[in-house]
ROPA-934986 format. One record per atom (N, C-alpha, C, O): residue number from 1; residue in one letter; z negated, x, y negated. Coordinates in steps of 0.05 Angstrom, whole numbers, plus 5000, padded with zeros to 4 digits. Atoms other than C-alpha are relative to their C-alpha. Layout:
<rs>
<r markol="NUM" baza="A" c3="Z" c1="X" c2="Y"/>
...
</rs>
This chain:
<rs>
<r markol="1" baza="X" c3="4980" c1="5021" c2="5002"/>
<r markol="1" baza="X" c3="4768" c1="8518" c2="5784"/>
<r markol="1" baza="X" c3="5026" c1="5011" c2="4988"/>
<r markol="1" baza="X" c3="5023" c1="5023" c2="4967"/>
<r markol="2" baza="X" c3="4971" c1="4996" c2="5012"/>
<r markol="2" baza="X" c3="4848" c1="8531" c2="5771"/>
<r markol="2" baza="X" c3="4997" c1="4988" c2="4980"/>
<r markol="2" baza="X" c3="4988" c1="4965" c2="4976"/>
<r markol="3" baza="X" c3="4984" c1="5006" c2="5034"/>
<r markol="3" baza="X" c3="4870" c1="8531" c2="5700"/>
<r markol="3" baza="X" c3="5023" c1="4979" c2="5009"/>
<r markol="3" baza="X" c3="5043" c1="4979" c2="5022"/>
<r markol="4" baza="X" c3="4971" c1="5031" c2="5001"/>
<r markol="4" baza="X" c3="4907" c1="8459" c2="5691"/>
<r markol="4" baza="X" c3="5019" c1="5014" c2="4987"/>
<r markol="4" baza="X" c3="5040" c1="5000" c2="4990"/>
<r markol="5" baza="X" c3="4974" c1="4993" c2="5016"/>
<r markol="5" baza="X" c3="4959" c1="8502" c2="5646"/>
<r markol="5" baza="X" c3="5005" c1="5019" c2="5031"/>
<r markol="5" baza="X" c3="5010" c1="5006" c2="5051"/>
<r markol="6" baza="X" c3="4994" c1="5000" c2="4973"/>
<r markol="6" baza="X" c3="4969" c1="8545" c2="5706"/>
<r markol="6" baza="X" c3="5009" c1="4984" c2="5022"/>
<r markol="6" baza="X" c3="5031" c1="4984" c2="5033"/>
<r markol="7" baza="X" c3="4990" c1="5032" c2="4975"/>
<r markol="7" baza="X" c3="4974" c1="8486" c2="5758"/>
<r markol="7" baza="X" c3="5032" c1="5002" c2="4981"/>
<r markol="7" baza="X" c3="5048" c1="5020" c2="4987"/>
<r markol="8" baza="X" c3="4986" c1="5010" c2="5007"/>
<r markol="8" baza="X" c3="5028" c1="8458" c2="5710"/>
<r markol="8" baza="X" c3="5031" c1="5020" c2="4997"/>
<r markol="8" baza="X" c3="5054" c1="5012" c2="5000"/>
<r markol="9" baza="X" c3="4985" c1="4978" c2="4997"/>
<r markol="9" baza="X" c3="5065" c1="8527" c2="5702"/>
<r markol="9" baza="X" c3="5013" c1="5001" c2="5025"/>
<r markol="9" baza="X" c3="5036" c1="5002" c2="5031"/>
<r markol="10" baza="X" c3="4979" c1="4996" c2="4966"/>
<r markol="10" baza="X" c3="5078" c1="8532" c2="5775"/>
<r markol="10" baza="X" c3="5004" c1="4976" c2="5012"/>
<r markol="10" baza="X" c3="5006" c1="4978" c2="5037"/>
<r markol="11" baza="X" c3="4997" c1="5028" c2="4995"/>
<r markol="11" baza="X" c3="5086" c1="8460" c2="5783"/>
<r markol="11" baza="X" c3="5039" c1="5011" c2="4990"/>
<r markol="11" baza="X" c3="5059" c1="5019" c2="5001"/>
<r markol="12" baza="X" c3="4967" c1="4994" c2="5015"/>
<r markol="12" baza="X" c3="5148" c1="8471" c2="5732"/>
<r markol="12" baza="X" c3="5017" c1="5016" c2="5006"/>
<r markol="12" baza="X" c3="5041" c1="5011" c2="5003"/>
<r markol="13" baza="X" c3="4976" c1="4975" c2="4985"/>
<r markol="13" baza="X" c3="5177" c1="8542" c2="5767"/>
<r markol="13" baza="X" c3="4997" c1="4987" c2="5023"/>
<r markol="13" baza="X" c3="5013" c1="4998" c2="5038"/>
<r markol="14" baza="X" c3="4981" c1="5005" c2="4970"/>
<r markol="14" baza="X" c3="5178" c1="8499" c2="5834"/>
<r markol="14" baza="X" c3="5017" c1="4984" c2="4991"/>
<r markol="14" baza="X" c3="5041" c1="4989" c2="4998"/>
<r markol="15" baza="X" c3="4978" c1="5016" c2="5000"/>
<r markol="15" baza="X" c3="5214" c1="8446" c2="5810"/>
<r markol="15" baza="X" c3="5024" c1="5007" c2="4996"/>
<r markol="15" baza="X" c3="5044" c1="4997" c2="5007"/>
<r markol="16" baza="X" c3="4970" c1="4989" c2="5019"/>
<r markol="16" baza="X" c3="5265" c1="8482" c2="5771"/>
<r markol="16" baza="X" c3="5014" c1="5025" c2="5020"/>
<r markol="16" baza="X" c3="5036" c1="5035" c2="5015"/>
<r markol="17" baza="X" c3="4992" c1="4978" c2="4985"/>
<r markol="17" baza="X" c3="5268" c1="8538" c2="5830"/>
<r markol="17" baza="X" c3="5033" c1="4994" c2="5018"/>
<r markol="17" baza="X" c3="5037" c1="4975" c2="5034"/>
<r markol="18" baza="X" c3="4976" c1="5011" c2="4988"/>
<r markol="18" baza="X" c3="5346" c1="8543" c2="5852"/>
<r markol="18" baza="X" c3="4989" c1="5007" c2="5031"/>
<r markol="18" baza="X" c3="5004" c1="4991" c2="5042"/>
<r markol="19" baza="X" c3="5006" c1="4988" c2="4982"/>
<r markol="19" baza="X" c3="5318" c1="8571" c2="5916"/>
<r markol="19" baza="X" c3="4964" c1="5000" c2="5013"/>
<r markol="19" baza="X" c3="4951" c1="5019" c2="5021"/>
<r markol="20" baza="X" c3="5041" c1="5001" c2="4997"/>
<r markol="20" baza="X" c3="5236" c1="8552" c2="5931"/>
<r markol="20" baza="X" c3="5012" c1="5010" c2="5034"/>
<r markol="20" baza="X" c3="5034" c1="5008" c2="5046"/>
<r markol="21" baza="X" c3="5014" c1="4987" c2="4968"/>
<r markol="21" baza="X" c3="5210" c1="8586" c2="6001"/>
<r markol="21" baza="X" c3="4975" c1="4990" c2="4997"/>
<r markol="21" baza="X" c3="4967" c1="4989" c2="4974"/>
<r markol="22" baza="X" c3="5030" c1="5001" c2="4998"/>
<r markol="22" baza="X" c3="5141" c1="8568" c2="6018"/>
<r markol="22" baza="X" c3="4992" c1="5021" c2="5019"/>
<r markol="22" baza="X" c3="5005" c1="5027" c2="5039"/>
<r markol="23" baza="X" c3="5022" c1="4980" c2="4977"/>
<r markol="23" baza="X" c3="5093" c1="8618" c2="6053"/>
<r markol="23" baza="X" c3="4978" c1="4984" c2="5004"/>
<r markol="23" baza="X" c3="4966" c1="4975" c2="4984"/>
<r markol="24" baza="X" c3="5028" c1="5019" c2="4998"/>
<r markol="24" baza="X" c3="5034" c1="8577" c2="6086"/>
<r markol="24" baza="X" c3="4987" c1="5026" c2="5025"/>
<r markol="24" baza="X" c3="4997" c1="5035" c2="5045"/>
<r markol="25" baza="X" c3="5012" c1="4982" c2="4990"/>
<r markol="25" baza="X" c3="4989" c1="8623" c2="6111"/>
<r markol="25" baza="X" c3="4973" c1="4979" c2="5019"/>
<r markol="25" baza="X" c3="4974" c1="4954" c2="5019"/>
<r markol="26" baza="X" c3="5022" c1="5009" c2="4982"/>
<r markol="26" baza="X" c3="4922" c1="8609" c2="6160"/>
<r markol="26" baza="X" c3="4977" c1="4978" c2="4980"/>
<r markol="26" baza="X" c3="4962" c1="4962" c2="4990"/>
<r markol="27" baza="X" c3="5018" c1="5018" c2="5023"/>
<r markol="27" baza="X" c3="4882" c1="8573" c2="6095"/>
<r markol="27" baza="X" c3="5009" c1="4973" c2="5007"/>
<r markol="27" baza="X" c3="4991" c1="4957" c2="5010"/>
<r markol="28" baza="X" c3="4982" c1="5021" c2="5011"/>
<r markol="28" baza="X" c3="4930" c1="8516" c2="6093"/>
<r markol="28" baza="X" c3="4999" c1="4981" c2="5020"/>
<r markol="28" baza="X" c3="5011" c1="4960" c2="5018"/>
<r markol="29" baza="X" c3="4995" c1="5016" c2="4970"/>
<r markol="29" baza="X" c3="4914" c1="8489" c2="6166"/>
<r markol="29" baza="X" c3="4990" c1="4977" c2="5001"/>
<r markol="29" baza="X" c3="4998" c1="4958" c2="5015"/>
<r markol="30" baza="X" c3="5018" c1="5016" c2="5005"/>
<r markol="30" baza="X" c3="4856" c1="8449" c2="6138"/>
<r markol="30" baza="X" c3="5022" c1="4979" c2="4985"/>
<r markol="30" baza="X" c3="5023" c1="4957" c2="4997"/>
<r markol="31" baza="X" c3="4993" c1="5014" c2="5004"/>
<r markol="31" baza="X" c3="4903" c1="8417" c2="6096"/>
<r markol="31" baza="X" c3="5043" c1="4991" c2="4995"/>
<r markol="31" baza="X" c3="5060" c1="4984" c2="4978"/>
<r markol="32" baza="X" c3="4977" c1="5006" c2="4995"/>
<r markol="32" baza="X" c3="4967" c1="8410" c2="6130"/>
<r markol="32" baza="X" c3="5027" c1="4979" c2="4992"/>
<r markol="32" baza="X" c3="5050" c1="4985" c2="4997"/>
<r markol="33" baza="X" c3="4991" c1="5013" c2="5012"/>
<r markol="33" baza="X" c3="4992" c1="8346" c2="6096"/>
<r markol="33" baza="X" c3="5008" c1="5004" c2="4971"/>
<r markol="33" baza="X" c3="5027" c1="4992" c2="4960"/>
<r markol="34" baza="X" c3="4989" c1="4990" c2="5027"/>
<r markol="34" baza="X" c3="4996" c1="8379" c2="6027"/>
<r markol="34" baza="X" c3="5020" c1="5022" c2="4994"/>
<r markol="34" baza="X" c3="5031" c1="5025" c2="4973"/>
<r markol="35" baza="X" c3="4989" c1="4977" c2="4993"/>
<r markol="35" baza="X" c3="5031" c1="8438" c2="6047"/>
<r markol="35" baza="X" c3="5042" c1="4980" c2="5008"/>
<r markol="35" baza="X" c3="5064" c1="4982" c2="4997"/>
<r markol="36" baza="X" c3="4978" c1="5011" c2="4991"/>
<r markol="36" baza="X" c3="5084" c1="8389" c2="6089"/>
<r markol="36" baza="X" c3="5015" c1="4975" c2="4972"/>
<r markol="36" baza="X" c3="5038" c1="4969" c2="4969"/>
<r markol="37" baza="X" c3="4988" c1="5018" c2="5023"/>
<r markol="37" baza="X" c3="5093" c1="8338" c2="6027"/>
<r markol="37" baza="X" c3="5017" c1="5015" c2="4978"/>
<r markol="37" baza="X" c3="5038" c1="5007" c2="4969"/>
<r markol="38" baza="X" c3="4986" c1="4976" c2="5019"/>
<r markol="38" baza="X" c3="5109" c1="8401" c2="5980"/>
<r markol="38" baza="X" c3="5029" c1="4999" c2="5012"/>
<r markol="38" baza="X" c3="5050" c1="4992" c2="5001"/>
<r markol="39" baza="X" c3="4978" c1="4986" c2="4988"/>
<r markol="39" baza="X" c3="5157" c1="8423" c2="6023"/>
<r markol="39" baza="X" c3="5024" c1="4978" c2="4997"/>
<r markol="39" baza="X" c3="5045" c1="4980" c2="4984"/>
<r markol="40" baza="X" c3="4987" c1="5021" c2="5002"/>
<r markol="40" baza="X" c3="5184" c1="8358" c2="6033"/>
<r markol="40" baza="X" c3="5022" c1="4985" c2="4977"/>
<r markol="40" baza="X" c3="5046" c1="4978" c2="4978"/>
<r markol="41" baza="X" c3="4985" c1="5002" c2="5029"/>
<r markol="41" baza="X" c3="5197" c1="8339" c2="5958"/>
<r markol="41" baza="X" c3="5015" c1="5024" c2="4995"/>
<r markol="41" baza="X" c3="5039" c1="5019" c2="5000"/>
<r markol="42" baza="X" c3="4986" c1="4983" c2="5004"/>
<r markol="42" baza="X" c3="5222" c1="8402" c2="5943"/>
<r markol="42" baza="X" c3="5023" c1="5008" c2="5010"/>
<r markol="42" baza="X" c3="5038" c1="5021" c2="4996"/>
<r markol="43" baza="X" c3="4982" c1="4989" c2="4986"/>
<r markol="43" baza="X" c3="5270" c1="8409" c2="6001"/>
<r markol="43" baza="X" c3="4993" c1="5024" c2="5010"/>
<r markol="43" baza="X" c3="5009" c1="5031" c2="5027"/>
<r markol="44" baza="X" c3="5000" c1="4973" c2="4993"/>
<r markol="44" baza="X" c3="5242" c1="8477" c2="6014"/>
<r markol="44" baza="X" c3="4995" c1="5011" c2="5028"/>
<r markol="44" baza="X" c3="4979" c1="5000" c2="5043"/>
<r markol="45" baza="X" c3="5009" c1="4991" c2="4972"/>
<r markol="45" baza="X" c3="5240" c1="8518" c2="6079"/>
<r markol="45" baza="X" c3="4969" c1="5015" c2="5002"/>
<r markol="45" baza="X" c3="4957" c1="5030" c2="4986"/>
<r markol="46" baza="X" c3="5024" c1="4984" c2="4989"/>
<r markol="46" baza="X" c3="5181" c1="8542" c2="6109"/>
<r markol="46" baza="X" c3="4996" c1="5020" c2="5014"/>
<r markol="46" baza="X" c3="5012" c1="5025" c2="5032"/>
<r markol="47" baza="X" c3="4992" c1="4978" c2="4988"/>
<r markol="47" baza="X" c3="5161" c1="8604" c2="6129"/>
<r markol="47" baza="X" c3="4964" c1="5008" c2="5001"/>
<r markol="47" baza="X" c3="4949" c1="5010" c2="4981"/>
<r markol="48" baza="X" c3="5036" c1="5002" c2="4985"/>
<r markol="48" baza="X" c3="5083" c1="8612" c2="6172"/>
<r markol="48" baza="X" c3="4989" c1="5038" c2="5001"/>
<r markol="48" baza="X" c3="5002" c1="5058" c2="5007"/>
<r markol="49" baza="X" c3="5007" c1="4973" c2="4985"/>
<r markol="49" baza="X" c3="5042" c1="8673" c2="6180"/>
<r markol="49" baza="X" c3="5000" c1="4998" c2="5026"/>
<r markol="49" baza="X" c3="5014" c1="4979" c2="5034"/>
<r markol="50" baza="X" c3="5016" c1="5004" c2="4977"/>
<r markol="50" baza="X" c3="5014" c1="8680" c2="6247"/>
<r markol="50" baza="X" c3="4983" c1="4976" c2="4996"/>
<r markol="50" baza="X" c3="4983" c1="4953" c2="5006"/>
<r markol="51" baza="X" c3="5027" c1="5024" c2="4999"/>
<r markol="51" baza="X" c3="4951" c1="8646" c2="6224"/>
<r markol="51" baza="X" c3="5006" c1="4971" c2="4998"/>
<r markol="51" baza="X" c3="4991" c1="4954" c2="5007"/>
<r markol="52" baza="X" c3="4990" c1="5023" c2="5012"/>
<r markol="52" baza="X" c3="4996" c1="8586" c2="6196"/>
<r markol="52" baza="X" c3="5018" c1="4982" c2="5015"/>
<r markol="52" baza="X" c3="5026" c1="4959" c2="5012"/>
<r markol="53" baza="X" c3="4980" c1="5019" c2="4984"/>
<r markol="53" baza="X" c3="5039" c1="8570" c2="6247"/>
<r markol="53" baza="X" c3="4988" c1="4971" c2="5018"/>
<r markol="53" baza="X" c3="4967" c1="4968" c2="5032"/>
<r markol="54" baza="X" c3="5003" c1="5031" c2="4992"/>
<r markol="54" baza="X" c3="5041" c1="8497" c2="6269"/>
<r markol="54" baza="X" c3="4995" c1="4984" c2="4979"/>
<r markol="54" baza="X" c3="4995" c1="4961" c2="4985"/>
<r markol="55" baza="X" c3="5005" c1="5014" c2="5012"/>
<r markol="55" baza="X" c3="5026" c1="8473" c2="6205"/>
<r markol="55" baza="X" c3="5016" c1="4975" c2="4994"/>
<r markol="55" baza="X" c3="5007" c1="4952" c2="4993"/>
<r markol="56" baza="X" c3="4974" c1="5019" c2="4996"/>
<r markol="56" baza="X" c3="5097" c1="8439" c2="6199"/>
<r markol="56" baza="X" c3="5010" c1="5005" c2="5032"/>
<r markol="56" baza="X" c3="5015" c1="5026" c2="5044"/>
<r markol="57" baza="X" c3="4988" c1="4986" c2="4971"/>
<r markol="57" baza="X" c3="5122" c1="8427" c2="6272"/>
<r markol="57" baza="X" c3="5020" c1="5012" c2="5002"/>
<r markol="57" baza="X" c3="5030" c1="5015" c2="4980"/>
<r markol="58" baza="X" c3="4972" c1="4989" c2="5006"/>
<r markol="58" baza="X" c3="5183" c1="8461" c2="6291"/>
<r markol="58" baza="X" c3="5017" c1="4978" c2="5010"/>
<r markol="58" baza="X" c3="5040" c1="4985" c2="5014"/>
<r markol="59" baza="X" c3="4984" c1="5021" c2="5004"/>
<r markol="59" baza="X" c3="5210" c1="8392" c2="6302"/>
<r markol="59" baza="X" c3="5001" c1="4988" c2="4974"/>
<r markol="59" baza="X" c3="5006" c1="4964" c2="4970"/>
<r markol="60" baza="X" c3="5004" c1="5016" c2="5024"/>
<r markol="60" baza="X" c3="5202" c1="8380" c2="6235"/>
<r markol="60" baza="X" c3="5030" c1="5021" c2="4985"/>
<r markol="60" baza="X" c3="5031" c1="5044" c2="4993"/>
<r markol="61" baza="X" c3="4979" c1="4986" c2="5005"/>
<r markol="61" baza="X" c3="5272" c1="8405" c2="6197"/>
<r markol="61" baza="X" c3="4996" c1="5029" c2="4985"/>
<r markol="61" baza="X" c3="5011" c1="5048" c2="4988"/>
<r markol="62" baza="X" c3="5013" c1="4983" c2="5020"/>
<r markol="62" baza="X" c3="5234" c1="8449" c2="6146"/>
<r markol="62" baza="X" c3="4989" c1="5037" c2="5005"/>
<r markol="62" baza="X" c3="4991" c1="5056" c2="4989"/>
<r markol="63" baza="X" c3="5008" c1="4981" c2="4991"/>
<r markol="63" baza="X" c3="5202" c1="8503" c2="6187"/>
<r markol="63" baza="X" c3="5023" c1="5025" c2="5003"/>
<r markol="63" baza="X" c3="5042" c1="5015" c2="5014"/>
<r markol="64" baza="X" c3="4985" c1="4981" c2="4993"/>
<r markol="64" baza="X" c3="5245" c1="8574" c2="6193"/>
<r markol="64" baza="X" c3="4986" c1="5016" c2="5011"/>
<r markol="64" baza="X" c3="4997" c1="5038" c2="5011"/>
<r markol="65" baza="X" c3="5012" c1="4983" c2="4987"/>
<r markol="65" baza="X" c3="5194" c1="8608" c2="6231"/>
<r markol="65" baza="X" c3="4973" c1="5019" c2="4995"/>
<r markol="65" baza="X" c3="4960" c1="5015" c2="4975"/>
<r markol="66" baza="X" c3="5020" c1="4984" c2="5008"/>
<r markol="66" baza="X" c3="5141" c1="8657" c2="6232"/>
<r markol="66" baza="X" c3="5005" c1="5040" c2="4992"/>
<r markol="66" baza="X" c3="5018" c1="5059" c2="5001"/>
<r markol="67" baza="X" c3="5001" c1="4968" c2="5014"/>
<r markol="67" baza="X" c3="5124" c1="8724" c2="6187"/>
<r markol="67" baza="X" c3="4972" c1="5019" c2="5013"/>
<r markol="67" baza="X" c3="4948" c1="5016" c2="5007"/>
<r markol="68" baza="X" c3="5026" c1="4987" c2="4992"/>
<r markol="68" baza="X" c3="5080" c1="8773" c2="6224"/>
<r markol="68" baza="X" c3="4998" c1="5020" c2="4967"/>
<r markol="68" baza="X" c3="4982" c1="5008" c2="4953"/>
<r markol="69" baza="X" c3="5002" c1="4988" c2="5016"/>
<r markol="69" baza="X" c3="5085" c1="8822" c2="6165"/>
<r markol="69" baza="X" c3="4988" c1="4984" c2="4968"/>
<r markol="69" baza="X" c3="4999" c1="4968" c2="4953"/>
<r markol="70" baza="X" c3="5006" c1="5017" c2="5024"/>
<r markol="70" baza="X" c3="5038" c1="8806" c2="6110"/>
<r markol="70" baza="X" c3="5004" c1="5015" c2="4971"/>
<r markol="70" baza="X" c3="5008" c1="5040" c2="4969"/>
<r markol="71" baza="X" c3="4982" c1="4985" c2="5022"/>
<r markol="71" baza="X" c3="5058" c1="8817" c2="6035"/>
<r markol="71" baza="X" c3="4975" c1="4987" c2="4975"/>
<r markol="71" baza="X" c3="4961" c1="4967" c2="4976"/>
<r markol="72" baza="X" c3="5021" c1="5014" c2="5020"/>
<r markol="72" baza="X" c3="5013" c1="8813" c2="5968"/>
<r markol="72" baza="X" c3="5020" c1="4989" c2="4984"/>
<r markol="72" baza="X" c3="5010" c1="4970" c2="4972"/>
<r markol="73" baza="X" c3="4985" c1="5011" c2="5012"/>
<r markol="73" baza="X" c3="5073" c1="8794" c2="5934"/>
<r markol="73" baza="X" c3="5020" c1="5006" c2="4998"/>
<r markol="73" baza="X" c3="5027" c1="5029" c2="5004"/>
<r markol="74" baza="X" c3="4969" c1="4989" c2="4996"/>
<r markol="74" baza="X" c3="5147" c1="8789" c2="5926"/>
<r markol="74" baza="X" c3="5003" c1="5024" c2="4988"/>
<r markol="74" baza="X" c3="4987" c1="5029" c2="4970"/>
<r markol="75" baza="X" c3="4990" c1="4984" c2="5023"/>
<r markol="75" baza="X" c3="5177" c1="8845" c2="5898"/>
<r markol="75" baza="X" c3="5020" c1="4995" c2="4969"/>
<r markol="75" baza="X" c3="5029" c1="5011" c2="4953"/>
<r markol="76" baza="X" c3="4982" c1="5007" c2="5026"/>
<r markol="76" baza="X" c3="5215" c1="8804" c2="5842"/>
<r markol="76" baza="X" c3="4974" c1="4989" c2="4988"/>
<r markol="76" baza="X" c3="4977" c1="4985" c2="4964"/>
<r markol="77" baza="X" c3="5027" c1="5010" c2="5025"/>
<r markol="77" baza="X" c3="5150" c1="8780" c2="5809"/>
<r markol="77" baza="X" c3="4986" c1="5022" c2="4994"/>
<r markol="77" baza="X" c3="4967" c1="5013" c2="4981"/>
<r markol="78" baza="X" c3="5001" c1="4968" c2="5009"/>
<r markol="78" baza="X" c3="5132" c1="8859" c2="5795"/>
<r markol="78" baza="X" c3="4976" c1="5006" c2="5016"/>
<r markol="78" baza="X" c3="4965" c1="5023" c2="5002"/>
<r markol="79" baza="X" c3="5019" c1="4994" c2="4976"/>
<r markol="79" baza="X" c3="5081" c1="8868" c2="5846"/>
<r markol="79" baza="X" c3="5013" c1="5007" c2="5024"/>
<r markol="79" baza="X" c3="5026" c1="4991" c2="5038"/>
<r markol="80" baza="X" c3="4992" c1="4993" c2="4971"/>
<r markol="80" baza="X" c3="5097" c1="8920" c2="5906"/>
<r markol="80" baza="X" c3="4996" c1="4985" c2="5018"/>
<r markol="80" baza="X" c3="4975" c1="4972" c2="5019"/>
<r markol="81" baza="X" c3="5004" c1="5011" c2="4965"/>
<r markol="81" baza="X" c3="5107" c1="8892" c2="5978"/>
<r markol="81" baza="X" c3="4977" c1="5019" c2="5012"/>
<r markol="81" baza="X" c3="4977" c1="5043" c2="5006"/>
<r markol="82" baza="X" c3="5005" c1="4979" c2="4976"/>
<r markol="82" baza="X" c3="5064" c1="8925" c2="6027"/>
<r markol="82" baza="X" c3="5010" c1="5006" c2="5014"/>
<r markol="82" baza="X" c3="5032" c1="4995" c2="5013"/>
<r markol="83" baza="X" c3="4992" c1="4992" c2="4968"/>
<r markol="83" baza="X" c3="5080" c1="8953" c2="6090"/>
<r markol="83" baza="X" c3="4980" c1="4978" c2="5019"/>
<r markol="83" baza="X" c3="4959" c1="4964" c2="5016"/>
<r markol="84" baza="X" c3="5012" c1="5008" c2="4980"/>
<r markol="84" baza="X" c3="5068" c1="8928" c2="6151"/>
<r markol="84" baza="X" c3="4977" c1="5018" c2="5007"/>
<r markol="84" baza="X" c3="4979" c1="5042" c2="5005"/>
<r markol="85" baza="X" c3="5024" c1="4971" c2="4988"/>
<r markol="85" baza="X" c3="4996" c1="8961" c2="6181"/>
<r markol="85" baza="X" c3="5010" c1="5017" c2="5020"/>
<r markol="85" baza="X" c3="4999" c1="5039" c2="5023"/>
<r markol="86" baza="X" c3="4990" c1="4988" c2="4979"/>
<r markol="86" baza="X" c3="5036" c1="8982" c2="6236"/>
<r markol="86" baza="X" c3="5028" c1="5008" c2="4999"/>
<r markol="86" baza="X" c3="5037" c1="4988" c2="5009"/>
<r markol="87" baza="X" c3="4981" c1="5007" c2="5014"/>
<r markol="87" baza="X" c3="5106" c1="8999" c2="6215"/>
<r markol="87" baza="X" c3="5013" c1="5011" c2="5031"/>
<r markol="87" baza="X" c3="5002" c1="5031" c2="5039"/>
<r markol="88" baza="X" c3="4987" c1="4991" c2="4988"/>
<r markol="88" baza="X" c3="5157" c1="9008" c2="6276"/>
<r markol="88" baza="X" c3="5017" c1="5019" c2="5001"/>
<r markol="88" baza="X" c3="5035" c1="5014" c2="4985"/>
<r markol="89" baza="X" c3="4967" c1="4987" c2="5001"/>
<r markol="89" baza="X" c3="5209" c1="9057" c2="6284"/>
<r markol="89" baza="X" c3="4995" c1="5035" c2="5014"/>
<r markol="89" baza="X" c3="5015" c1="5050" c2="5016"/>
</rs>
């Protein structure tokens, strides 16, 4: 079970974020209505893996598209990006 001080922590950095993004990955499909309400209150854009796409339609204002490249974490929260498995060039 998530730590309620946790929950409330990142409850408090979305609100206050000048800038929220969401990532909804392939998990989130089950519960598509919680994902789209976030977004909603927040104002924030959306941004799908592969697995995730359709969660918000793309008639819906919110959606900016899909990320094939997956990431364990931003690079501003001190955790390296990955690479892509396949890297072009």
């Amino acid at each position: 079970m998530p730590d309620p001080a946790a929950i409330a922590e990142a409850a408090d950095l979305l609100l206050h974020a000048k800038r929220p993004l969401i990532l909804v990955r392939g998990g989130a499909v089950a519960t598509r209505q919680a994902p789209t309400a976030l977004a909603e209150h927040l104002g924030a854009p959306v941004l799908s893996t592969n697995a995730g796409k359709g969660i918000l339609p793309l008639s819906h204002r919110l959606p900016v598209g899909c990320s094939i490249a997956q990431v364990s974490a931003h690079p501003s929260a001190g955790a390296p990006a990955m690479r892509p498995p396949h890297p072009r060039g």
